[in-house]
N, CA and C atoms as an extended XYZ file, in Angstrom:
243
Properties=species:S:1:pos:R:3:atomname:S:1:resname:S:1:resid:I:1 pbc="F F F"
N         0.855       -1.172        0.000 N   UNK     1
C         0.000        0.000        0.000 CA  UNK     1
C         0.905        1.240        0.000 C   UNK     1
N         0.681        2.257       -1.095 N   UNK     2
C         1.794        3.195       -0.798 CA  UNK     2
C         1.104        4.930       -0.038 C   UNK     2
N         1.809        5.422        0.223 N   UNK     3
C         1.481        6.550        1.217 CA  UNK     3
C        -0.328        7.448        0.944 C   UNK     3
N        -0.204        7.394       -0.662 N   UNK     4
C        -1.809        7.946       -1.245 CA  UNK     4
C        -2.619        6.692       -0.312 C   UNK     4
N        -2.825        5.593       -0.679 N   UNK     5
C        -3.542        4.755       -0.197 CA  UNK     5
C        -3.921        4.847        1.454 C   UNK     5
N        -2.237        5.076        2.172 N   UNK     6
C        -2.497        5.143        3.512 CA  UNK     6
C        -3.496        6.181        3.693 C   UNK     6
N        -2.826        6.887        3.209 N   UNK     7
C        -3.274        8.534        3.569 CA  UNK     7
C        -5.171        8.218        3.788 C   UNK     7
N        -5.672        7.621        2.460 N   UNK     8
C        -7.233        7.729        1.983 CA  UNK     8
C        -7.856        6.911        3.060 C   UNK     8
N        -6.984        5.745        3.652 N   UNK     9
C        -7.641        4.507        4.345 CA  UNK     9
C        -7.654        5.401        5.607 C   UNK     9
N        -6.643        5.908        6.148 N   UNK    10
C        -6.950        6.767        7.049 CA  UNK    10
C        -7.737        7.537        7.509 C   UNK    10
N        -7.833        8.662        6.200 N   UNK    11
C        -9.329        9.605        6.477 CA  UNK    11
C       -10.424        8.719        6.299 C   UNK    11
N       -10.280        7.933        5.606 N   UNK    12
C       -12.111        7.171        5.682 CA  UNK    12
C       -12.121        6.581        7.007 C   UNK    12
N       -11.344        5.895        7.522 N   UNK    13
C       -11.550        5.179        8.827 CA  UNK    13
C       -11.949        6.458       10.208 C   UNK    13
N       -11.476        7.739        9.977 N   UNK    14
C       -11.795        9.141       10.876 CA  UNK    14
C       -12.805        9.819       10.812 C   UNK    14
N       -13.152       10.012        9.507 N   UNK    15
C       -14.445       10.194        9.006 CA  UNK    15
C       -15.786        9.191        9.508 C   UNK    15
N       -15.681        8.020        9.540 N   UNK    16
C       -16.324        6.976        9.680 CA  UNK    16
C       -16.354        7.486       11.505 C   UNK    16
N       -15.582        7.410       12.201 N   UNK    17
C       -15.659        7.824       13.741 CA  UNK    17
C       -16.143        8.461       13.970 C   UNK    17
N       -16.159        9.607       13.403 N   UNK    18
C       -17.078       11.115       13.136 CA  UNK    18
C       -18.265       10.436       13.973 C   UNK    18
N       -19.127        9.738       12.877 N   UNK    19
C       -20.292        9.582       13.120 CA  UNK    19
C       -20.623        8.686       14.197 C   UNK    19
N       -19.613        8.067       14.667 N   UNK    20
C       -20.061        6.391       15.524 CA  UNK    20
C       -19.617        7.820       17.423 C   UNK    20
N       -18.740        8.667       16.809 N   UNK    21
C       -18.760        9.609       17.995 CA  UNK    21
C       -20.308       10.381       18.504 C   UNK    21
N       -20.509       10.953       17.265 N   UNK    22
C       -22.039       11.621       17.578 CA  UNK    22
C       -23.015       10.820       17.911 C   UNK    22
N       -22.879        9.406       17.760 N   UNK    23
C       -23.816        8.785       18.067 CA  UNK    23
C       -23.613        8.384       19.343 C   UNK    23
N       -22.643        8.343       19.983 N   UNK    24
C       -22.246        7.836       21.231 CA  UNK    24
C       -22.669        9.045       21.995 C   UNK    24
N       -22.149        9.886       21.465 N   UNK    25
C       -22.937       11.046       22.381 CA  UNK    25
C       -23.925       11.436       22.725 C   UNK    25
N       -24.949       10.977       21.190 N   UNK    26
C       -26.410       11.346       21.722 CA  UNK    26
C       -26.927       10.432       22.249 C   UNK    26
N       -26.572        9.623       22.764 N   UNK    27
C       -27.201        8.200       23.894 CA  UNK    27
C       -26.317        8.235       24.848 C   UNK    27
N       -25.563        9.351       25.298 N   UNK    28
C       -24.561        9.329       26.612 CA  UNK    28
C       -25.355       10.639       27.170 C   UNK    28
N       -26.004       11.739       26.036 N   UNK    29
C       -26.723       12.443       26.710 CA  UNK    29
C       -28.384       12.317       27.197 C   UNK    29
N       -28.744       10.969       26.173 N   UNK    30
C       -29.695       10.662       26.580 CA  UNK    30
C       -29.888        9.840       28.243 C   UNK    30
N       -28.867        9.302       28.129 N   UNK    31
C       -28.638        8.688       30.031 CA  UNK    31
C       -28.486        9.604       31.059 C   UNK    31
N       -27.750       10.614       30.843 N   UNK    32
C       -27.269       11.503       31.642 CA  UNK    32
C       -28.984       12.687       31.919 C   UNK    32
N       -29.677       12.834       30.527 N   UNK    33
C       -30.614       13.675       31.183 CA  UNK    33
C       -31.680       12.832       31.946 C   UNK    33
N       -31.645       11.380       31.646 N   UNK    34
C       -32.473       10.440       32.387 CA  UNK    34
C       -32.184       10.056       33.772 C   UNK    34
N       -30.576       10.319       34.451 N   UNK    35
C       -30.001        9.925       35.456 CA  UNK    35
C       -30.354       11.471       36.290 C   UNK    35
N       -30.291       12.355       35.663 N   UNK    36
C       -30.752       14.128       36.422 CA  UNK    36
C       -31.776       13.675       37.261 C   UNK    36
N       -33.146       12.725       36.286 N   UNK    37
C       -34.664       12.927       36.734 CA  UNK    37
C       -34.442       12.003       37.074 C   UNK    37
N       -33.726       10.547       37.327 N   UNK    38
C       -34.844        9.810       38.220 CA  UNK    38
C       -33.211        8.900       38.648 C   UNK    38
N       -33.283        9.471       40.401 N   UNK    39
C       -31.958        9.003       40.805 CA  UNK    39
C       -31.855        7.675       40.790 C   UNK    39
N       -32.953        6.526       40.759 N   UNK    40
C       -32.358        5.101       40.488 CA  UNK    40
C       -31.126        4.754       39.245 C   UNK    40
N       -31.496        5.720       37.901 N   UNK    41
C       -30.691        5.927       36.920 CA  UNK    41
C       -29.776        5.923       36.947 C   UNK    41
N       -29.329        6.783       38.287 N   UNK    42
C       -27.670        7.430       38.239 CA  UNK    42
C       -27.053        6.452       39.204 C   UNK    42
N       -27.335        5.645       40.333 N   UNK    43
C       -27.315        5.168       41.213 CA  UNK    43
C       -26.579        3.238       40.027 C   UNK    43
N       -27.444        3.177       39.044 N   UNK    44
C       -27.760        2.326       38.327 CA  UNK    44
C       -25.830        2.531       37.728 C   UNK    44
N       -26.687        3.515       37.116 N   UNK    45
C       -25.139        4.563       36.149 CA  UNK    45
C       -23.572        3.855       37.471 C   UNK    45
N       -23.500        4.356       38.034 N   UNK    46
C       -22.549        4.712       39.284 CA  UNK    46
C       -21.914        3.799       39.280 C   UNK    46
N       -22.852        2.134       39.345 N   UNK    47
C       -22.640        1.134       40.027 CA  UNK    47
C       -21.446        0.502       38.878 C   UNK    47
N       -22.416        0.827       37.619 N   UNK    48
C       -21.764       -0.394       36.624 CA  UNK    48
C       -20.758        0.406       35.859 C   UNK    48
N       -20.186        1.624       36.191 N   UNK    49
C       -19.024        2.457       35.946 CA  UNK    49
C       -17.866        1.705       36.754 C   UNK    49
N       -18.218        1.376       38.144 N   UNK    50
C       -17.399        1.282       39.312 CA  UNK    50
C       -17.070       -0.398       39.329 C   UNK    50
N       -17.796       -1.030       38.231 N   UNK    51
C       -17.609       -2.705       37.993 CA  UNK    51
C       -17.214       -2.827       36.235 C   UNK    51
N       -17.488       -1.691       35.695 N   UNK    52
C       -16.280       -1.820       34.710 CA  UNK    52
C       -14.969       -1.393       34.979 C   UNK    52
N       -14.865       -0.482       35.751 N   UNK    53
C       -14.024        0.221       36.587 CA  UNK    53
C       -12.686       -0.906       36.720 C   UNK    53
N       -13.398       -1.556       37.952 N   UNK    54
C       -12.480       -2.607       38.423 CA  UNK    54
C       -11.667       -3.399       37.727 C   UNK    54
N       -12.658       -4.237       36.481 N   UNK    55
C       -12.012       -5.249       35.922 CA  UNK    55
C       -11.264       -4.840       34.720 C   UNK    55
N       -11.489       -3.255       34.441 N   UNK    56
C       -10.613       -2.542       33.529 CA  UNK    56
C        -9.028       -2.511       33.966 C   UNK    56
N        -9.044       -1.560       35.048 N   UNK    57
C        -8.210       -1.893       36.210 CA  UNK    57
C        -7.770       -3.310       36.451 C   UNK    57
N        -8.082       -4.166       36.389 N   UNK    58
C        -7.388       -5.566       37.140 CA  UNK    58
C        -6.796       -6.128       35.489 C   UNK    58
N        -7.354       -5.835       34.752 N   UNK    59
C        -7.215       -6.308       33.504 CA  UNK    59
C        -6.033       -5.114       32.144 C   UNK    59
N        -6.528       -4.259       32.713 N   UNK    60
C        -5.368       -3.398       31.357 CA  UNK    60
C        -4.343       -2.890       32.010 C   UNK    60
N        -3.096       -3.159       31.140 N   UNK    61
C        -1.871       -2.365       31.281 CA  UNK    61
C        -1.473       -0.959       30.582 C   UNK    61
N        -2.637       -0.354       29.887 N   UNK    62
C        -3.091        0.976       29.081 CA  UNK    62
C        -2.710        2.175       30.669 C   UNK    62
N        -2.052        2.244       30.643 N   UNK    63
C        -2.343        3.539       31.684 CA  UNK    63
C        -3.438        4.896       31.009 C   UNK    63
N        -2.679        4.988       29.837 N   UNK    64
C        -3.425        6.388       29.318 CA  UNK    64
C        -5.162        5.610       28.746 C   UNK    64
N        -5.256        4.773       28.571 N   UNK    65
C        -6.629        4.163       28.633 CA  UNK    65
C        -7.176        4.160       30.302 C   UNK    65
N        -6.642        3.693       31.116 N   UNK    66
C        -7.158        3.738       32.679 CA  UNK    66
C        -7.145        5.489       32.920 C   UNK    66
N        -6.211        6.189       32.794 N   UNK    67
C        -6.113        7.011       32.869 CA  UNK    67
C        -7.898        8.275       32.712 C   UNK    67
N        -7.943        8.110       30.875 N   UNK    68
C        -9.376        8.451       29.966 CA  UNK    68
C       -10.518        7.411       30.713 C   UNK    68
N       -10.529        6.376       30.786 N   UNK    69
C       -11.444        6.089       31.356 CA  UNK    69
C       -11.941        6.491       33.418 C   UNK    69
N       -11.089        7.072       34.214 N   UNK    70
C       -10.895        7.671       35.126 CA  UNK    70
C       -11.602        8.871       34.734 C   UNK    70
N       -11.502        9.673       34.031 N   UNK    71
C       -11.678       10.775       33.645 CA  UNK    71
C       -12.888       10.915       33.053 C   UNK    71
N       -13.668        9.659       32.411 N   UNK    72
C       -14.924        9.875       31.964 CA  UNK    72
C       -15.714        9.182       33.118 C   UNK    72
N       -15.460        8.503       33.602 N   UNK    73
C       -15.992        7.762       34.956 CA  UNK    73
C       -16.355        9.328       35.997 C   UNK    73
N       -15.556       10.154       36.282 N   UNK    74
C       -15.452       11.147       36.996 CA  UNK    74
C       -16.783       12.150       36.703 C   UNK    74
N       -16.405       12.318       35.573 N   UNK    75
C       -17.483       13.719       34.487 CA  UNK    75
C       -18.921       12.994       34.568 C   UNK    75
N       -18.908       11.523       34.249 N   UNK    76
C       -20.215       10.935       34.397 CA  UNK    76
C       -21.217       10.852       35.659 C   UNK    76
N       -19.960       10.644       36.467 N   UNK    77
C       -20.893       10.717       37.903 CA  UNK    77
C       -21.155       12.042       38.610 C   UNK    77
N       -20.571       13.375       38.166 N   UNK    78
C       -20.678       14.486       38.667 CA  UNK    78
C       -21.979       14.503       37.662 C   UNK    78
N       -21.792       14.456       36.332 N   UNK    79
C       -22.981       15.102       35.861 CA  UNK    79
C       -24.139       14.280       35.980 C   UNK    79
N       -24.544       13.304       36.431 N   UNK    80
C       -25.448       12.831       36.258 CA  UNK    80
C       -26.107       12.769       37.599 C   UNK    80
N       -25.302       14.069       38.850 N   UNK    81
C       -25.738       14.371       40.368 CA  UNK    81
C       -26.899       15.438       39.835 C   UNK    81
């Protein structure tokens, strides 16, 4: 494959994220305005952050992955107080 090729496989594969991002988002904001109104939600939310949490933790040697996931674990449970 020479550098044109990389180059194209590249942007299509970023481009393609684009969208699988916005979509993640609009069902991360759909939880989050559902966890505002009805605290079983967030309580729900909390639990299974803190049990992916763990076995992320017991399981990856990613620091900067433990790291981002720390960091969205954090933002999730503040915002969804």
């Amino acid at each position: 494959m020479d550098t044109n090729e990389q180059i194209a496989l590249l942007a299509h594969t970023v481009s393609q994220q684009g969208g699988q991002l916005d979509a993640m988002y609009a069902a991360l904001t759909g939880i989050l305005m559902a966890a505002k109104e009805y605290p079983a939600v967030a309580e729900f939310v909390g639990k299974r952050l803190e049990q992916h949490y763990s076995g992320h933790l017991a399981n990856s040697q990613n620091e900067s992955f433990m790291h981002a996931f720390e960091l969205s674990r954090d933002l999730l449970t503040t915002a969804s107080k």
